[in-house]
mmCIF file of the N, C-alpha and C atoms, coordinates in Angstrom:
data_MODEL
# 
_entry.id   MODEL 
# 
loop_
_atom_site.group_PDB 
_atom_site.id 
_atom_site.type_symbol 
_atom_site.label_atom_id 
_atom_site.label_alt_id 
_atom_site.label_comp_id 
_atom_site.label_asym_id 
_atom_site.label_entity_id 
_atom_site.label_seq_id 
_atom_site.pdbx_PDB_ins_code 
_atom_site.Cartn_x 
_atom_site.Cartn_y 
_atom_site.Cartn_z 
_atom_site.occupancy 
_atom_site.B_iso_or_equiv 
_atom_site.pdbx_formal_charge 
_atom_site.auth_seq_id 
_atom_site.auth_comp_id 
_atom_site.auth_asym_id 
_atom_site.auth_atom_id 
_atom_site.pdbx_PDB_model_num 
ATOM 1   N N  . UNK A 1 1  ? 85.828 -206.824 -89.709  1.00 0.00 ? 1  UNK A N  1 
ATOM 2   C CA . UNK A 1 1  ? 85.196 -205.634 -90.235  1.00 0.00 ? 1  UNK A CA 1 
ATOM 3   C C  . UNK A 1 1  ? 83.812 -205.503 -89.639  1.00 0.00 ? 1  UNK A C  1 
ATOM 4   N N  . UNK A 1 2  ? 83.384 -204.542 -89.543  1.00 0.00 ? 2  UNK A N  1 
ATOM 5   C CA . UNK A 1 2  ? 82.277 -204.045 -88.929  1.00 0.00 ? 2  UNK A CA 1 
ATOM 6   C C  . UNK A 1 2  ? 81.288 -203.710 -90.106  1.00 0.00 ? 2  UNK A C  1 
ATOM 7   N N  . UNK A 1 3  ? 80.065 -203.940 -90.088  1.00 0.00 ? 3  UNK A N  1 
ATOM 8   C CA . UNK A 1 3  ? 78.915 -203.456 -90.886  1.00 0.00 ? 3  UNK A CA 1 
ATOM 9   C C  . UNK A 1 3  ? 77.723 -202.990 -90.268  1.00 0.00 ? 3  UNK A C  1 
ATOM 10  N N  . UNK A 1 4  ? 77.062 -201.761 -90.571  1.00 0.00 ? 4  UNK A N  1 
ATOM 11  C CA . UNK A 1 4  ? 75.957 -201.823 -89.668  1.00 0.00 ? 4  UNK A CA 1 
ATOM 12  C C  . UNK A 1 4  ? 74.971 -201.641 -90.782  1.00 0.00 ? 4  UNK A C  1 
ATOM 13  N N  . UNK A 1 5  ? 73.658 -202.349 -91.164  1.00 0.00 ? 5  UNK A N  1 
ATOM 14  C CA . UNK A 1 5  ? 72.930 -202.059 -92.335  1.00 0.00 ? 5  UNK A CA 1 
ATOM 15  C C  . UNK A 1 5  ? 71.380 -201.838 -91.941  1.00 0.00 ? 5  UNK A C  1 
ATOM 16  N N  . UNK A 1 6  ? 71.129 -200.627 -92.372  1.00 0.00 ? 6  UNK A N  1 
ATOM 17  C CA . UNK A 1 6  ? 69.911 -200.139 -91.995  1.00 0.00 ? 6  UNK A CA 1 
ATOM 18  C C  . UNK A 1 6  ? 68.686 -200.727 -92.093  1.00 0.00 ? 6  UNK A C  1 
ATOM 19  N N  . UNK A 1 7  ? 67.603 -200.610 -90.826  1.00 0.00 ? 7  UNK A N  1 
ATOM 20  C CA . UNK A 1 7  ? 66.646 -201.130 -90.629  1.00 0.00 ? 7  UNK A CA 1 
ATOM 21  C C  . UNK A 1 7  ? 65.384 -201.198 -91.995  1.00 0.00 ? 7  UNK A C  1 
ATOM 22  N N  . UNK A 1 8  ? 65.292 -202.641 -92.417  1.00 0.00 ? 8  UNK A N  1 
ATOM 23  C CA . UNK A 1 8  ? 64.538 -202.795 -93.623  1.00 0.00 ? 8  UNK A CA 1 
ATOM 24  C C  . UNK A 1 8  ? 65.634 -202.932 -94.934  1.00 0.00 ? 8  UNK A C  1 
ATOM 25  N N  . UNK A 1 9  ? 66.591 -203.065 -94.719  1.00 0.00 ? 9  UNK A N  1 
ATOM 26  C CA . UNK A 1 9  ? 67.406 -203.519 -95.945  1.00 0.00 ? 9  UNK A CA 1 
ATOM 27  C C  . UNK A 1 9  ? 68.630 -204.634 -95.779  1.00 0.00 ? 9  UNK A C  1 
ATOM 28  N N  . UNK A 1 10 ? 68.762 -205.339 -96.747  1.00 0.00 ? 10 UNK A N  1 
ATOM 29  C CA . UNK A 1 10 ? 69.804 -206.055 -96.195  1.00 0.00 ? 10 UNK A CA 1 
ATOM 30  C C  . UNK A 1 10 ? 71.296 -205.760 -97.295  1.00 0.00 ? 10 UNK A C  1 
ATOM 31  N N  . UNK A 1 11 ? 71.865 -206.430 -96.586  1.00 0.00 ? 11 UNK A N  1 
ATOM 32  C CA . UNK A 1 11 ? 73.216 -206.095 -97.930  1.00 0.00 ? 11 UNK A CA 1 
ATOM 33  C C  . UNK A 1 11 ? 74.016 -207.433 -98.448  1.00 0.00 ? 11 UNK A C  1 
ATOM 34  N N  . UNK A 1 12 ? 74.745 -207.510 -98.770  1.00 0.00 ? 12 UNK A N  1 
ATOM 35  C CA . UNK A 1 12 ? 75.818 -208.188 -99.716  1.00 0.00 ? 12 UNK A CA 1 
ATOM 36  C C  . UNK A 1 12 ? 77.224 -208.053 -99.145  1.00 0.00 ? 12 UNK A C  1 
ATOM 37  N N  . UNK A 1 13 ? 78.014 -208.979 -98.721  1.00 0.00 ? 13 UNK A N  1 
ATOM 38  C CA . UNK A 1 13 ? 79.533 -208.697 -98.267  1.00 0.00 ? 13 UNK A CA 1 
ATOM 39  C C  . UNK A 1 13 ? 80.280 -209.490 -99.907  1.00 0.00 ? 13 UNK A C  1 
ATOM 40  N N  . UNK A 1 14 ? 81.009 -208.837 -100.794 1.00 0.00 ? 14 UNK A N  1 
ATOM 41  C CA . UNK A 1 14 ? 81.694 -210.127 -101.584 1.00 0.00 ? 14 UNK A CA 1 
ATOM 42  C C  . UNK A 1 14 ? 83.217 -209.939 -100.872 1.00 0.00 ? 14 UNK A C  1 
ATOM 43  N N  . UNK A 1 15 ? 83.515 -210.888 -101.125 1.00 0.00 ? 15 UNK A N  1 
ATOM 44  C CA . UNK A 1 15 ? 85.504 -210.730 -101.164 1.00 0.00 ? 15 UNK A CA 1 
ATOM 45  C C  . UNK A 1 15 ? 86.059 -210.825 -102.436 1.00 0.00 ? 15 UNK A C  1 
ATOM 46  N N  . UNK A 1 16 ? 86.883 -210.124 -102.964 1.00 0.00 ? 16 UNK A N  1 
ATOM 47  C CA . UNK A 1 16 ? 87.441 -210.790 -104.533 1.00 0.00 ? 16 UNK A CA 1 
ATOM 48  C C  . UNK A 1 16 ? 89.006 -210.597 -104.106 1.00 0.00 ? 16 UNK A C  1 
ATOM 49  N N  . UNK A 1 17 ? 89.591 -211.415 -105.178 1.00 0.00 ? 17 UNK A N  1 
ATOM 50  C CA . UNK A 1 17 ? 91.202 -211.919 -105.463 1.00 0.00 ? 17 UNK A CA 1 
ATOM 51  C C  . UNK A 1 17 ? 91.546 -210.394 -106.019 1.00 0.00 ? 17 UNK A C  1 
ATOM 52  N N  . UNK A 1 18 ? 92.597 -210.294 -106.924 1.00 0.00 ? 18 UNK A N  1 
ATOM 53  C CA . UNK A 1 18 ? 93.278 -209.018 -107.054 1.00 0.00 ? 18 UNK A CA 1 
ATOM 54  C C  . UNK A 1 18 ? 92.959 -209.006 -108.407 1.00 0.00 ? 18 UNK A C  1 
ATOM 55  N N  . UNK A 1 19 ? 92.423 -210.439 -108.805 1.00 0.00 ? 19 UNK A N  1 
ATOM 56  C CA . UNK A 1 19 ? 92.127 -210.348 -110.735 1.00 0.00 ? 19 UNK A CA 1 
ATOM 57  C C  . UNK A 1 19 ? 90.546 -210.202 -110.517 1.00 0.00 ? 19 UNK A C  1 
ATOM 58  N N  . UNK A 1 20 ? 89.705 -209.679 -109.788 1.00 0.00 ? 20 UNK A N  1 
ATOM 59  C CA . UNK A 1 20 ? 88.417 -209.332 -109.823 1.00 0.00 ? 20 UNK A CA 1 
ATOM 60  C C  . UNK A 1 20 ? 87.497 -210.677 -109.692 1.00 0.00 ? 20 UNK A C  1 
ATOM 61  N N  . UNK A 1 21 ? 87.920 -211.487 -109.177 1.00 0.00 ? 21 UNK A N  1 
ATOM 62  C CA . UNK A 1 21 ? 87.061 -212.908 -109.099 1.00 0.00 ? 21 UNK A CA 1 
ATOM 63  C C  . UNK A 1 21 ? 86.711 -212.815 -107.622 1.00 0.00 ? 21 UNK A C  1 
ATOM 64  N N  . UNK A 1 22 ? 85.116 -213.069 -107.716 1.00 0.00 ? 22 UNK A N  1 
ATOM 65  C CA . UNK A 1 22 ? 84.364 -213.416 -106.257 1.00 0.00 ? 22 UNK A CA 1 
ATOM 66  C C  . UNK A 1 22 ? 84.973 -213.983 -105.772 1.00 0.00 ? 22 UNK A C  1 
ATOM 67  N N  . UNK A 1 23 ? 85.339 -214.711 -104.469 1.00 0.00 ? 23 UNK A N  1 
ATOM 68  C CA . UNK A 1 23 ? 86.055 -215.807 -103.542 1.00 0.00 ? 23 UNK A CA 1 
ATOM 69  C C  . UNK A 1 23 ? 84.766 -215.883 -103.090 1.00 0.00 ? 23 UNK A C  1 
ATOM 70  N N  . UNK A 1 24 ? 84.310 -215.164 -102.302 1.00 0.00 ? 24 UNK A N  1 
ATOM 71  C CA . UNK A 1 24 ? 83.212 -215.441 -100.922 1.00 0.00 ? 24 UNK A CA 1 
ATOM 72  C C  . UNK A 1 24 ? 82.573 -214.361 -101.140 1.00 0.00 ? 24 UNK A C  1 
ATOM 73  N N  . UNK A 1 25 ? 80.862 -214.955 -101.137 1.00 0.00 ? 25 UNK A N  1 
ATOM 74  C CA . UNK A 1 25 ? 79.770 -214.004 -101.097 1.00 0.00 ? 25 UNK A CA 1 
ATOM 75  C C  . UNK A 1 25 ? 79.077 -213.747 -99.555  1.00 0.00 ? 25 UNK A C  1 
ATOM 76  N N  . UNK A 1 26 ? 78.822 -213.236 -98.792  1.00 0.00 ? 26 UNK A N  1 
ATOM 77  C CA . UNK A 1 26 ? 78.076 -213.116 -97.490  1.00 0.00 ? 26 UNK A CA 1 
ATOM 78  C C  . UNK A 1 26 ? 76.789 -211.977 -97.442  1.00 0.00 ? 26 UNK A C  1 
ATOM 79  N N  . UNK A 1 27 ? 75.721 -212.927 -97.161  1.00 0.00 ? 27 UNK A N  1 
ATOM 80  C CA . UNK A 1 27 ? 74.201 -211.672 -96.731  1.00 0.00 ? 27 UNK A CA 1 
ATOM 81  C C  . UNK A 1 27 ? 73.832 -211.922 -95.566  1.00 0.00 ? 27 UNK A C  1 
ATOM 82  N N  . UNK A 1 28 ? 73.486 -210.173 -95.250  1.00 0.00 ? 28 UNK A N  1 
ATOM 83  C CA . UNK A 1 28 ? 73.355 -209.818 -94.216  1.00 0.00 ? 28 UNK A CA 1 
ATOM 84  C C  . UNK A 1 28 ? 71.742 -209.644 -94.193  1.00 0.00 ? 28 UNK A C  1 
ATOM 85  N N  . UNK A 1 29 ? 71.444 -209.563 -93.536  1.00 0.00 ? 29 UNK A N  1 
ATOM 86  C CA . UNK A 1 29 ? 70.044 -208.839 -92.666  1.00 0.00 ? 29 UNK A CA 1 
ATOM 87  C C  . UNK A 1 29 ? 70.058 -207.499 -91.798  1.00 0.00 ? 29 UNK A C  1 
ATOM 88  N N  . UNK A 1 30 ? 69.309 -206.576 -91.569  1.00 0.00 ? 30 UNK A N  1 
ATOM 89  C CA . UNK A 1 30 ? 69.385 -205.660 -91.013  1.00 0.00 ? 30 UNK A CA 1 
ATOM 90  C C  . UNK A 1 30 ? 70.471 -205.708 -89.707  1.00 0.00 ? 30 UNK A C  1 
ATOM 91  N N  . UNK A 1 31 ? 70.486 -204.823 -89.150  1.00 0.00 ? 31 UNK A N  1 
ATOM 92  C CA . UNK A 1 31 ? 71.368 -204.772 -87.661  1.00 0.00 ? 31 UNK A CA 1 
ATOM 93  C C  . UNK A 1 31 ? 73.101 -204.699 -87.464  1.00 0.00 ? 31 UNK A C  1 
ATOM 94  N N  . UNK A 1 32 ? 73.624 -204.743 -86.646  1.00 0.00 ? 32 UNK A N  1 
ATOM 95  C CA . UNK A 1 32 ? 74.622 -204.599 -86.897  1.00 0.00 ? 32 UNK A CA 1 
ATOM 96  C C  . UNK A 1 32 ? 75.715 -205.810 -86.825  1.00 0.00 ? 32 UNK A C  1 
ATOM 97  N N  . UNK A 1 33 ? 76.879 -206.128 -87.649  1.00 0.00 ? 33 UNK A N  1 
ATOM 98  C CA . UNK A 1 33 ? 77.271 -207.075 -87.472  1.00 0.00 ? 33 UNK A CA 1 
ATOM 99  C C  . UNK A 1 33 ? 78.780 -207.040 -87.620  1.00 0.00 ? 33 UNK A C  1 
ATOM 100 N N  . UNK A 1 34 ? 79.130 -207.916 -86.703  1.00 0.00 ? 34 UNK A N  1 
ATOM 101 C CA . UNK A 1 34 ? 81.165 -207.740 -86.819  1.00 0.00 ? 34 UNK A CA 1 
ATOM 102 C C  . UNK A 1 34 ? 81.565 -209.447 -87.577  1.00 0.00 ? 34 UNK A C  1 
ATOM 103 N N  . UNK A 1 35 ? 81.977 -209.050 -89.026  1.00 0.00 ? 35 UNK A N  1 
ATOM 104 C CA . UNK A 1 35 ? 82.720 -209.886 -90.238  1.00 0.00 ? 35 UNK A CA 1 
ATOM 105 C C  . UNK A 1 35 ? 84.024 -210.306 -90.026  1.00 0.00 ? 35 UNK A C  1 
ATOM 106 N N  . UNK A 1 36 ? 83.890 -211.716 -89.742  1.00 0.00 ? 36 UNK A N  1 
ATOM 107 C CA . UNK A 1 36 ? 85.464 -212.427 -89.595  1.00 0.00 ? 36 UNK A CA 1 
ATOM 108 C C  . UNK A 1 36 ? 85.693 -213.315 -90.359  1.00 0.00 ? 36 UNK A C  1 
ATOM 109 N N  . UNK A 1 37 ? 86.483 -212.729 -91.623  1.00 0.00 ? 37 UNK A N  1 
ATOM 110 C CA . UNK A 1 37 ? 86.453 -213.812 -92.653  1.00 0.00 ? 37 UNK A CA 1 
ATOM 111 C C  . UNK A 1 37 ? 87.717 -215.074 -92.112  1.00 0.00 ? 37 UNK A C  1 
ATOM 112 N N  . UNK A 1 38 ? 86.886 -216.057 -92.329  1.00 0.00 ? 38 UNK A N  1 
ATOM 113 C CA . UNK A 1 38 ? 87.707 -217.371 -92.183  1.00 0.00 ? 38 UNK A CA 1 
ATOM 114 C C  . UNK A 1 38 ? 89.072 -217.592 -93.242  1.00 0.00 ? 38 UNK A C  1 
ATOM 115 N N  . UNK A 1 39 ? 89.135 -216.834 -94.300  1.00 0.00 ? 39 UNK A N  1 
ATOM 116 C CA . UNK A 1 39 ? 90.302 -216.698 -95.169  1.00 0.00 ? 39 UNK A CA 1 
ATOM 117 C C  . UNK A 1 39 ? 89.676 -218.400 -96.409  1.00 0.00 ? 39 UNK A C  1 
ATOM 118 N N  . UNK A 1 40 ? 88.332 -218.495 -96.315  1.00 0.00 ? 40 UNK A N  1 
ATOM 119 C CA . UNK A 1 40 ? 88.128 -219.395 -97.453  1.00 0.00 ? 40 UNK A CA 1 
ATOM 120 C C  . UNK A 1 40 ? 87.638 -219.319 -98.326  1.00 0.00 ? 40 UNK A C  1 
ATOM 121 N N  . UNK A 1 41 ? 87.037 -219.479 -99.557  1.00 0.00 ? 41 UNK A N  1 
ATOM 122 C CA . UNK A 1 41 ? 86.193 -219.242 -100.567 1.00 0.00 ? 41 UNK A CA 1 
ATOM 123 C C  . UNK A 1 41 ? 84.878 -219.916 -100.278 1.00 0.00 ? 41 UNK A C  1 
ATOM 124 N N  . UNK A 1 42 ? 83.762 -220.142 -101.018 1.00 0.00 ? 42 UNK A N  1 
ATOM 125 C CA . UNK A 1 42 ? 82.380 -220.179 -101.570 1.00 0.00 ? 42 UNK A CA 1 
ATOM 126 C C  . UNK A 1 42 ? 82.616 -221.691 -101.256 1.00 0.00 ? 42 UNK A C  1 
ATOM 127 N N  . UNK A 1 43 ? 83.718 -222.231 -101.542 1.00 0.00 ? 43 UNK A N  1 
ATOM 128 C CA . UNK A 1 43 ? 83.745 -224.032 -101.676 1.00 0.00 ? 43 UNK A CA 1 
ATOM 129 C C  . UNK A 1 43 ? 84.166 -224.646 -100.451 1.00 0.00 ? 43 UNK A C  1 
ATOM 130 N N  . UNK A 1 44 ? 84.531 -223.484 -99.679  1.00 0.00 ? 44 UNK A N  1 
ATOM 131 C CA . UNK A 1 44 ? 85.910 -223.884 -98.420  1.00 0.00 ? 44 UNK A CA 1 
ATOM 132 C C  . UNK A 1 44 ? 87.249 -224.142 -98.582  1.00 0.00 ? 44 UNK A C  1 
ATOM 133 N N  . UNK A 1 45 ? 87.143 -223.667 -99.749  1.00 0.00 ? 45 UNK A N  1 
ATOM 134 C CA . UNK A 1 45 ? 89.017 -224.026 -99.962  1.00 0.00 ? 45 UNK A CA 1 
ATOM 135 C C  . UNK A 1 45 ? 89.584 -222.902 -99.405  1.00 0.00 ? 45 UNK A C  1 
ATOM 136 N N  . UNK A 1 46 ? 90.626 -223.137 -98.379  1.00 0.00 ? 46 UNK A N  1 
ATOM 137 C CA . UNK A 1 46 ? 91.720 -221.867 -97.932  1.00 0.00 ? 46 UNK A CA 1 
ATOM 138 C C  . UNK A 1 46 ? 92.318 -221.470 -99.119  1.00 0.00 ? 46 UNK A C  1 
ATOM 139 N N  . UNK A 1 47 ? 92.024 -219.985 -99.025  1.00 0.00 ? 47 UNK A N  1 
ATOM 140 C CA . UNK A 1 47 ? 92.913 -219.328 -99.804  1.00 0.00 ? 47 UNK A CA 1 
ATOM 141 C C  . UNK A 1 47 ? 94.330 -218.393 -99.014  1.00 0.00 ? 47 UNK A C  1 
ATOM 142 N N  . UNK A 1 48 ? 95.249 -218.136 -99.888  1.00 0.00 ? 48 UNK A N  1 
ATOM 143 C CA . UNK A 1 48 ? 96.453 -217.990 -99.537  1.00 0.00 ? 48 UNK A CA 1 
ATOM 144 C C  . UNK A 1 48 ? 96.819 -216.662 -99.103  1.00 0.00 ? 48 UNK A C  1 
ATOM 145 N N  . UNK A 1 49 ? 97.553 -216.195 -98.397  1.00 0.00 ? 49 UNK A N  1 
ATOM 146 C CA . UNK A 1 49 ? 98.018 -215.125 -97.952  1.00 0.00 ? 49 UNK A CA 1 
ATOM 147 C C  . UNK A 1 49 ? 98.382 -213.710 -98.686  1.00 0.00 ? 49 UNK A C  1 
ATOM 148 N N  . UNK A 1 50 ? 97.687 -212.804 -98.890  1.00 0.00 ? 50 UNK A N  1 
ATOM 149 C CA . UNK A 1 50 ? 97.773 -211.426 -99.798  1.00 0.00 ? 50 UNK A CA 1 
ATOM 150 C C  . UNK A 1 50 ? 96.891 -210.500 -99.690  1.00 0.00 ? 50 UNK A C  1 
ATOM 151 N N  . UNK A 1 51 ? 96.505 -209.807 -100.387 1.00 0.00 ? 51 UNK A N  1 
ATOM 152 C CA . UNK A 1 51 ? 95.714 -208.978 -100.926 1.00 0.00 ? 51 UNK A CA 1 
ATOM 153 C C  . UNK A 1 51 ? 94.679 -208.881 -101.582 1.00 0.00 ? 51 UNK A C  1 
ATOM 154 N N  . UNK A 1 52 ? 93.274 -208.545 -100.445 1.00 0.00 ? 52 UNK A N  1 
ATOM 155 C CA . UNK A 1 52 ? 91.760 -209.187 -101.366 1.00 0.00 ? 52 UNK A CA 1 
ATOM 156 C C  . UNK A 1 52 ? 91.449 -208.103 -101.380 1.00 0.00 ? 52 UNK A C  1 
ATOM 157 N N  . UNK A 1 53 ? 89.807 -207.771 -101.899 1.00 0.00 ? 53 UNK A N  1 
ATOM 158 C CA . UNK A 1 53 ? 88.707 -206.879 -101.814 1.00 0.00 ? 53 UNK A CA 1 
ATOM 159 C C  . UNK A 1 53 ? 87.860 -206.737 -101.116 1.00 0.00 ? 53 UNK A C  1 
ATOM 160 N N  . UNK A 1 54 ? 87.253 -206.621 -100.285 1.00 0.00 ? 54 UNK A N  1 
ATOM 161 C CA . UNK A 1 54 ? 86.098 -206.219 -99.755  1.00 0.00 ? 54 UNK A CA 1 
ATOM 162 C C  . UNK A 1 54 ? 84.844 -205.033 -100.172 1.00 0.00 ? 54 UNK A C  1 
ATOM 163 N N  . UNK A 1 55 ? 83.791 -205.910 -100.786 1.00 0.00 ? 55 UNK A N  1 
ATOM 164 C CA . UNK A 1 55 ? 82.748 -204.843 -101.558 1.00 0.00 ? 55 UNK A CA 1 
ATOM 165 C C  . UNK A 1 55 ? 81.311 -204.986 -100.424 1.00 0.00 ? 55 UNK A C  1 
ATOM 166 N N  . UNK A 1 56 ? 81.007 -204.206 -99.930  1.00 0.00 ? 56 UNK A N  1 
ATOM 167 C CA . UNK A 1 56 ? 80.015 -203.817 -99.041  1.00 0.00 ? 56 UNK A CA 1 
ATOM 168 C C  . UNK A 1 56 ? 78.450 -203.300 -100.317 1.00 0.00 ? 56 UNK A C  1 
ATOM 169 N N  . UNK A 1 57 ? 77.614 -203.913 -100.448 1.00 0.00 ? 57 UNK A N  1 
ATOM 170 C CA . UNK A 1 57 ? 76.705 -202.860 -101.017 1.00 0.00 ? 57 UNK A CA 1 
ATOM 171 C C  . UNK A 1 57 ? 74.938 -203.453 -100.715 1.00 0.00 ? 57 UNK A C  1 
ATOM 172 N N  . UNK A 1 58 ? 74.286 -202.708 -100.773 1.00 0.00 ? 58 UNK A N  1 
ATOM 173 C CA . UNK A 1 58 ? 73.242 -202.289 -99.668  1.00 0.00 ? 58 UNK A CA 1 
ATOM 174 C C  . UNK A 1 58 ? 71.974 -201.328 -100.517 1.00 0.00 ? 58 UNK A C  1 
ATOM 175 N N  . UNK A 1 59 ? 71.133 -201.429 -100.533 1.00 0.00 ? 59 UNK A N  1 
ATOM 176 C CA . UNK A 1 59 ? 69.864 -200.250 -101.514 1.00 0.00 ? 59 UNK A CA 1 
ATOM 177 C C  . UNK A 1 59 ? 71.032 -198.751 -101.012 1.00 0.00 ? 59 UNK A C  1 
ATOM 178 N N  . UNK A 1 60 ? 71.583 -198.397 -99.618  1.00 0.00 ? 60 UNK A N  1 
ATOM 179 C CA . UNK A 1 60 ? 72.082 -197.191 -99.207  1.00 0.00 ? 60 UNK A CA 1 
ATOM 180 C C  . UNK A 1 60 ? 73.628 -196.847 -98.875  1.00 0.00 ? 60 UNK A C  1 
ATOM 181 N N  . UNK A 1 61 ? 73.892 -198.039 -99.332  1.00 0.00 ? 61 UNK A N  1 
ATOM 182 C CA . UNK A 1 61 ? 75.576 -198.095 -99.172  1.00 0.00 ? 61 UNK A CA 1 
ATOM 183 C C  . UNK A 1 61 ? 76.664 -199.292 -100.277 1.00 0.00 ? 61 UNK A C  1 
ATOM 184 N N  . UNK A 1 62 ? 77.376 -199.017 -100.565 1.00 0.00 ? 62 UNK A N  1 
ATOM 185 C CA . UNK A 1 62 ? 78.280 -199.231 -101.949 1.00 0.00 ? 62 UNK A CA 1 
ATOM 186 C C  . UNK A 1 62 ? 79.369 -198.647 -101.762 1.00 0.00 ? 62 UNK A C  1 
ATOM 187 N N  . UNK A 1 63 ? 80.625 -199.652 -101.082 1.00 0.00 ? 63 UNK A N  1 
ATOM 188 C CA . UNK A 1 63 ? 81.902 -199.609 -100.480 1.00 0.00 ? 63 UNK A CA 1 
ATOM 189 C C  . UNK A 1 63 ? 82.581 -200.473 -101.250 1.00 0.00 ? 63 UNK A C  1 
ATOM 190 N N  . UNK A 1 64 ? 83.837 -200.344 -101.348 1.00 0.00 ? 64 UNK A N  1 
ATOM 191 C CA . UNK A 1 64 ? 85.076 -201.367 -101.571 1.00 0.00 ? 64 UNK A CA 1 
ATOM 192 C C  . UNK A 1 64 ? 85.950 -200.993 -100.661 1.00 0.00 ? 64 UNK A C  1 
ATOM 193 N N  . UNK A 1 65 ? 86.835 -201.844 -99.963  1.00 0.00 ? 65 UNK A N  1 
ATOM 194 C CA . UNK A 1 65 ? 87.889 -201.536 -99.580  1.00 0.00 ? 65 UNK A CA 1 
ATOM 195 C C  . UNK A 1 65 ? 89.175 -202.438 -99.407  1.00 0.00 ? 65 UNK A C  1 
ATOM 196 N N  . UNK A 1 66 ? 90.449 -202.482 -99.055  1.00 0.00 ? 66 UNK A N  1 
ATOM 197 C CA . UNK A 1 66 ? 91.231 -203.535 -99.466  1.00 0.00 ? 66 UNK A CA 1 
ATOM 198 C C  . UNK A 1 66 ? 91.295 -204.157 -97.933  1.00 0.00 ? 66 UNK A C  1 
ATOM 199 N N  . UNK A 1 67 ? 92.116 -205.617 -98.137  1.00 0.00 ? 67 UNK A N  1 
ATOM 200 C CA . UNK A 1 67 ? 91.814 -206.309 -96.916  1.00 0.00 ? 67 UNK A CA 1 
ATOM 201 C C  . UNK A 1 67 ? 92.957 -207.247 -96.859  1.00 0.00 ? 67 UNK A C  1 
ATOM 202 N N  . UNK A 1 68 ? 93.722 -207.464 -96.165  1.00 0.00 ? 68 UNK A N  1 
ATOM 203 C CA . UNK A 1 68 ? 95.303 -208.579 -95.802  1.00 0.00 ? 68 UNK A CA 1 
ATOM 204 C C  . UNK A 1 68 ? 94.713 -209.658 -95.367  1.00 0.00 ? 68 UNK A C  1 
ATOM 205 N N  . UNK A 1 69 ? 95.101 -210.717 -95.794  1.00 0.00 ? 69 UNK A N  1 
ATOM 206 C CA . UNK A 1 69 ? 94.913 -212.032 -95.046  1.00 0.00 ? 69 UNK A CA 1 
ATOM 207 C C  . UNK A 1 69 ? 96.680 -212.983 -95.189  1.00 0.00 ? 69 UNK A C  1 
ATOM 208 N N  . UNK A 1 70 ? 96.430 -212.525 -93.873  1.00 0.00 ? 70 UNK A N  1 
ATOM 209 C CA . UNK A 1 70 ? 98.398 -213.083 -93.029  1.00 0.00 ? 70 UNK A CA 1 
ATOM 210 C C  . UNK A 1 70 ? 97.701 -214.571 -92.830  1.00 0.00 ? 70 UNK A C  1 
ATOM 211 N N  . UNK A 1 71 ? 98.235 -215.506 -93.053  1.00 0.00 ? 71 UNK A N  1 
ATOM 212 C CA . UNK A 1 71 ? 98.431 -216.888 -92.397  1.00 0.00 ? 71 UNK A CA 1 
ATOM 213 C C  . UNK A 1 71 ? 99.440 -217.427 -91.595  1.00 0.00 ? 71 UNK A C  1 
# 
């Protein structure tokens, strides 16, 4: 996934499970950046093959969108 977050703000990447639980938090800094989630949680534990969340949010931007992770 691609993010580009405007100069002077930074943002927040979370991932969540399908029951609304964080997996993985990621911050960004200004500029632009290409997101390759490793498919692990906060602890490093691999998580399993399905259907996550992706929440983008930013002082100027506040996204969700859904996301596959094939193993």
């Amino acid at each position: 996934m691609d993010v580009s977050v405007k100069a002077g703000e930074k943002a927040e990447v979370q991932i969540y499970n399908s029951r609304g639980q964080v997996l993985r938090t990621m911050n960004l800094s200004e500029g632009f950046h290409h997101l390759n989630w490793d498919g692990t949680d906060n602890k490093g534990t691999s998580c399993s093959s399905g259907t996550y969340f992706y929440r983008i949010s930013s002082p100027s931007i506040n996204q969700t969108r859904k996301l596959m992770l094939i193993k």
